[in-house]
C-alpha positions in Angstrom: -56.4 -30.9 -99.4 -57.1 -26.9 -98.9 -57.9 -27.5 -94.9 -54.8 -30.0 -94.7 -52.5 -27.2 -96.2 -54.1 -25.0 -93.2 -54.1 -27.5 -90.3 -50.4 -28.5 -90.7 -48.8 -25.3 -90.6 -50.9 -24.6 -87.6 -50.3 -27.6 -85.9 -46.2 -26.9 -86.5 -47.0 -23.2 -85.0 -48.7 -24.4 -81.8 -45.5 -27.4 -81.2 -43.5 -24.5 -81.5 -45.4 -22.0 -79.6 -46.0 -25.0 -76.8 -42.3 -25.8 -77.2 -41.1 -22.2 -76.5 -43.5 -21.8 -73.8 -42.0 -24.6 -71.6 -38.4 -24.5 -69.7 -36.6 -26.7 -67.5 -35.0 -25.1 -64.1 -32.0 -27.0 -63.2 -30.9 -27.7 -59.4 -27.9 -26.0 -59.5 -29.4 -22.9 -60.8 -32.4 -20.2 -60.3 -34.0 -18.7 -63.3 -36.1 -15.0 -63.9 -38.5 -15.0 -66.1 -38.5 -11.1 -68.0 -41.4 -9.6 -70.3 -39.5 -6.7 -72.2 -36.8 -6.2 -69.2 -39.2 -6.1 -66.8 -39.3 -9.6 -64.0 -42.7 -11.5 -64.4 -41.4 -14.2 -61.9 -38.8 -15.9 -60.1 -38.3 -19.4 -60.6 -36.1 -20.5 -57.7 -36.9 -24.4 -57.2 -35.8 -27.1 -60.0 -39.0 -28.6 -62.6 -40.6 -27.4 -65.5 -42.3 -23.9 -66.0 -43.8 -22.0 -68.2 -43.8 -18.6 -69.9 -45.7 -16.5 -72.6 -43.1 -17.8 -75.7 -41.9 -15.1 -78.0 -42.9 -12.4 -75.4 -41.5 -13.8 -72.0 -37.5 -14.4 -71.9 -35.7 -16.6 -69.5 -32.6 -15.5 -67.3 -30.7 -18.3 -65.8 -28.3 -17.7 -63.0 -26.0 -20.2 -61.2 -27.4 -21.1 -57.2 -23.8 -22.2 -56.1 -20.9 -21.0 -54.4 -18.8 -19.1 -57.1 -14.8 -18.3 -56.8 -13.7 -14.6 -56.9 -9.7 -13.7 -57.2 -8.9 -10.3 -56.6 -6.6 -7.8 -58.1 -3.3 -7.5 -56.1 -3.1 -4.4 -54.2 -0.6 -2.6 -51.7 -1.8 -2.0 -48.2 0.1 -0.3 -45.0 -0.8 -1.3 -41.8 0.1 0.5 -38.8 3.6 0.1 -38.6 4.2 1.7 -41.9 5.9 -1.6 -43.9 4.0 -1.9 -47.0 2.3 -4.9 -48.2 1.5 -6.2 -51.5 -2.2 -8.4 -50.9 -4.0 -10.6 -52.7 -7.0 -12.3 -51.9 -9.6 -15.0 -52.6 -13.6 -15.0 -52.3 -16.3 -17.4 -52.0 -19.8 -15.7 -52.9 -23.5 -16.7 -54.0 -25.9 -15.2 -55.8 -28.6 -15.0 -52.4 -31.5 -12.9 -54.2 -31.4 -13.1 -57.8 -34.3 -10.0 -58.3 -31.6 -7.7 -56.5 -28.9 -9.0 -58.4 -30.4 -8.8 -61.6 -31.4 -4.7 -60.5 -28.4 -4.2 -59.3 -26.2 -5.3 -62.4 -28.7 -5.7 -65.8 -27.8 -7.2 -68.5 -23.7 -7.2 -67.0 -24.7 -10.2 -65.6 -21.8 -12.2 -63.6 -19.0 -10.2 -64.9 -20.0 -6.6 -64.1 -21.4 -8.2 -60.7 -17.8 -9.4 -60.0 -16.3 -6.5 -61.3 -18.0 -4.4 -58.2 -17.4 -7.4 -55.5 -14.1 -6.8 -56.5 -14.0 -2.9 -55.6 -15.8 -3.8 -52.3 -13.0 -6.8 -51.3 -10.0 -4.1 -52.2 -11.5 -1.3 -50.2 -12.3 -3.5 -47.0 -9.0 -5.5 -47.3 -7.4 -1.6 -47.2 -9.7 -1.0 -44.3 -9.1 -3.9 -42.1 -5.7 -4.4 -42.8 -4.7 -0.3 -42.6 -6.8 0.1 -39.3 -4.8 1.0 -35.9 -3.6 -1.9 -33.8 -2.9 -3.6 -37.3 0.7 -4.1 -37.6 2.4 -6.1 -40.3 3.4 -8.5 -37.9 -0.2 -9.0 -36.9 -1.0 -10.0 -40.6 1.8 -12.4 -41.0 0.9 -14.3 -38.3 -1.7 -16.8 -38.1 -4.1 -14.1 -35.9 -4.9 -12.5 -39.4 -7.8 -15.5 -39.6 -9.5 -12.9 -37.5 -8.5 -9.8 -39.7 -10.1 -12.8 -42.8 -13.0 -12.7 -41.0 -13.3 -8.9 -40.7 -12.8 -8.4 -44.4 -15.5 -11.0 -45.1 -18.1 -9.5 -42.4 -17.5 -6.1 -43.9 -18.0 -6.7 -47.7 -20.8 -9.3 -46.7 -23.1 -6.0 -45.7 -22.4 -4.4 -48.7 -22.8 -6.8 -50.9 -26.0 -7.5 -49.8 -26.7 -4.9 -51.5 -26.3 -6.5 -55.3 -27.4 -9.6 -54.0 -24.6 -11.5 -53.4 -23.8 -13.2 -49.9 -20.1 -13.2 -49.5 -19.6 -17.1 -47.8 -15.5 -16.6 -47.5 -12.5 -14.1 -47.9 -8.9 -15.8 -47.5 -5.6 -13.6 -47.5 -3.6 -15.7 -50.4 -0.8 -13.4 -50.5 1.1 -11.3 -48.3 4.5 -10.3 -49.2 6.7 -7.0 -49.1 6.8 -4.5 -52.1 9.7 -5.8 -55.1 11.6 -2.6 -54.1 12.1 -3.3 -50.2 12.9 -6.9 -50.4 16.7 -6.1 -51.3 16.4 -3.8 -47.9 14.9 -6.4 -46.0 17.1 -9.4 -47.1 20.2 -6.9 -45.9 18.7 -6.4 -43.0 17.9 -9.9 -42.0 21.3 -10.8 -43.5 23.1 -8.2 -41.3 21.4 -9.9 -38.3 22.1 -12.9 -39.2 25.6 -12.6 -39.5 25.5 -10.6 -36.0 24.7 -13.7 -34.6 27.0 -15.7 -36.2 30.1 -13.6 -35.2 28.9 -13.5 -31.2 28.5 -17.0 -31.5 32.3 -17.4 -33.0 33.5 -14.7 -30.2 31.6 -16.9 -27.9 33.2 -20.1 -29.2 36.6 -18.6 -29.1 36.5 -17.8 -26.0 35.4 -21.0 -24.5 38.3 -22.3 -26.8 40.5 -20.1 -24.9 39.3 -20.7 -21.8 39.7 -24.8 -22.6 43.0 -24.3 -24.0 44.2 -22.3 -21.0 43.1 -25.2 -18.5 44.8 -27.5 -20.9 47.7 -25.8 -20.9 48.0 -25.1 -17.1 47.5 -28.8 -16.7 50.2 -29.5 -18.4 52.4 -26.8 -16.6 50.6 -28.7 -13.5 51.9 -32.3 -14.4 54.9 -31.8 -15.5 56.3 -29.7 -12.7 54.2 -32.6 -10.7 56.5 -35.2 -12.8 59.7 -33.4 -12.5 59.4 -32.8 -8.8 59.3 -36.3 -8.7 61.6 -37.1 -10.7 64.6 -35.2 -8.9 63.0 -36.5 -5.8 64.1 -40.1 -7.5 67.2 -39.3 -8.6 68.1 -37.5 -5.3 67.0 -40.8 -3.5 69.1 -42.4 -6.2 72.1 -40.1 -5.8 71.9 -40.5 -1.8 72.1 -44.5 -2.2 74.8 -44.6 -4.7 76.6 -41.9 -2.7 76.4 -43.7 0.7 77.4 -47.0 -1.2 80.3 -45.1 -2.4 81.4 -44.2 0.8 80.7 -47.3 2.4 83.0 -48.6 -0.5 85.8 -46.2 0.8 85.5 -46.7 4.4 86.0 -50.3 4.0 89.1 -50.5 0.8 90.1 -46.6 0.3 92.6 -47.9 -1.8 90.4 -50.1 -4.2 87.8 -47.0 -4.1 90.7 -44.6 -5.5 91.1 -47.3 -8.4 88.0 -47.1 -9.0 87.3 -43.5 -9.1 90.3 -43.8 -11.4 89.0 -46.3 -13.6 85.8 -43.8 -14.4 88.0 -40.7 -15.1 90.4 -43.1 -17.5 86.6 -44.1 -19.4 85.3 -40.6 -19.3 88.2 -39.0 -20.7 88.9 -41.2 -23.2 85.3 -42.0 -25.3 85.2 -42.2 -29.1 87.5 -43.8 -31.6 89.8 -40.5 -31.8 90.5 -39.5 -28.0 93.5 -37.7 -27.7 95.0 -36.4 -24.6 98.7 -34.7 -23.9 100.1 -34.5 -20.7 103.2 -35.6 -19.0 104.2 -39.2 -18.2 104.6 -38.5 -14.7 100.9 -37.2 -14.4 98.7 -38.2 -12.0 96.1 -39.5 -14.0 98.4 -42.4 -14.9 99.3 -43.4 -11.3 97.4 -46.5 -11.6 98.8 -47.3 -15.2 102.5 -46.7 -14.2 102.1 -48.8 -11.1 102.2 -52.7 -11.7 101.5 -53.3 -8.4 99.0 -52.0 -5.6 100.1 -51.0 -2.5 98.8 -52.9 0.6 
């Protein structure tokens, strides 16, 4: 009974001791192994390893590519119009004994906390350089200027270990306080062009209402020329009718004329006329018979 009291305890001690002595690296990660702070080994590829338990520690870091957002920050490129930036990183921990002397015990967080500082001073660097106008990062050649930034912090963040994969421009938009001016401005312009093109447009509506206008001047002095050319071709006939009328009865052409003076005097239901009864505008009613 006395050596079974001994040998269970120490069997439960050596599980343990066998237990804590034994770790698992995963795929997706690559693992230091520390004896009071100091690195004893680097466990880089996936399995089972072991360590001194109770004396040893394990440190596991993460072997993919992590996501970094930066702080937004004002830059001024070369052309003096302000900029308010914000940008993106991809990054990996490449060596995990520099990262781990570079950063402690801060781990991930104070890590990131100094990629951070190196992504805002190169984005200021790149994007304030000569040549750089604010134009230039609006457009789509600031892939290039991406690029730069990403080179750039890479080489110094070799330096805690990390290999910058990616840096993308999110962001690029003008200061709060010069939008109002820049909205004016682009409103002003706007509404520049709109009145030249209403000037323009007016004047072509002048211009079409002028030719309208003269064409109508055009036809109907057209149309009226031919219209008295009618009627004078229509006066001529009915003139040379009338006097072919009076060469051949002068008498019967006198009644006549006489009968169209009696009908265009007296029109409407209230003619009145007053002159004397021996007037020659009654010859023809006084008369009850025509002379030969």
């Amino acid at each position: 009974m006395r050596l079974t009291t001994l040998i269970i305890p120490a069997l439960v001690v050596a599980a343990v001791g066998a237990m804590s002595s034994l770790f698992v690296v995963d795929e997706r990660e690559k693992a230091l192994v520390l004896q009071f702070g100091q690195i004893r080994d680097v466990k880089e590829e996936p399995g089972l390893s072991v360590k001194i338990p109770f004396i040893q520690e394990v440190v596991r870091y993460d072997d993919r590519i992590l996501s970094l957002d930066t702080d937004t920050i004002e830059v001024t490129p070369s052309d003096d119009r302000r900029l308010v930036v914000d940008a993106f990183a991809r990054y990996r921990i490449a060596d995990v004994v520099k990262f781990r002397q570079a950063v402690g015990a801060g781990g991930v967080r104070l890590a990131e906390e100094r990629l951070s500082s190196i992504l805002n001073s190169k984005i200021r660097e790149v994007l304030g350089a000569d040549q750089v106008t604010s134009d230039t990062i609006l457009s789509e050649n600031r892939a290039e200027l991406m690029v730069r930034i990403r080179n750039q912090s890479r080489s110094e963040a070799l330096g805690l270990g990390l290999d910058v994969v990616d840096v993308r421009l999110k962001q690029t938009n003008l200061p709060s306080q010069n939008l109002n001016a820049t909205f004016a401005r682009m409103r002003a312009e706007r509404e520049r062009e709109a009145a030249d093109e209403v000037a323009r447009g007016n004047e072509a509506a002048q211009r079409v209402r002028a030719l309208a206008d003269r064409t109508v001047v055009e036809t109907l002095s057209e149309a009226e020329r031919e219209a008295q050319v009618v009627r004078g071709e229509a006066d001529a006939e009915r003139n040379g009718i009338f006097a072919e009328a009076f060469g051949a009865d002068p008498e019967f052409f006198a009644f006549y004329r006489s009968l169209q003076a009696y009908e265009n005097a007296l029109q409407g239901s209230n003619s009145s006329m007053v002159m004397t009864p021996d007037s020659e505008f009654f010859d023809y009613l006084k008369s009850d018979q025509v002379s030969q």
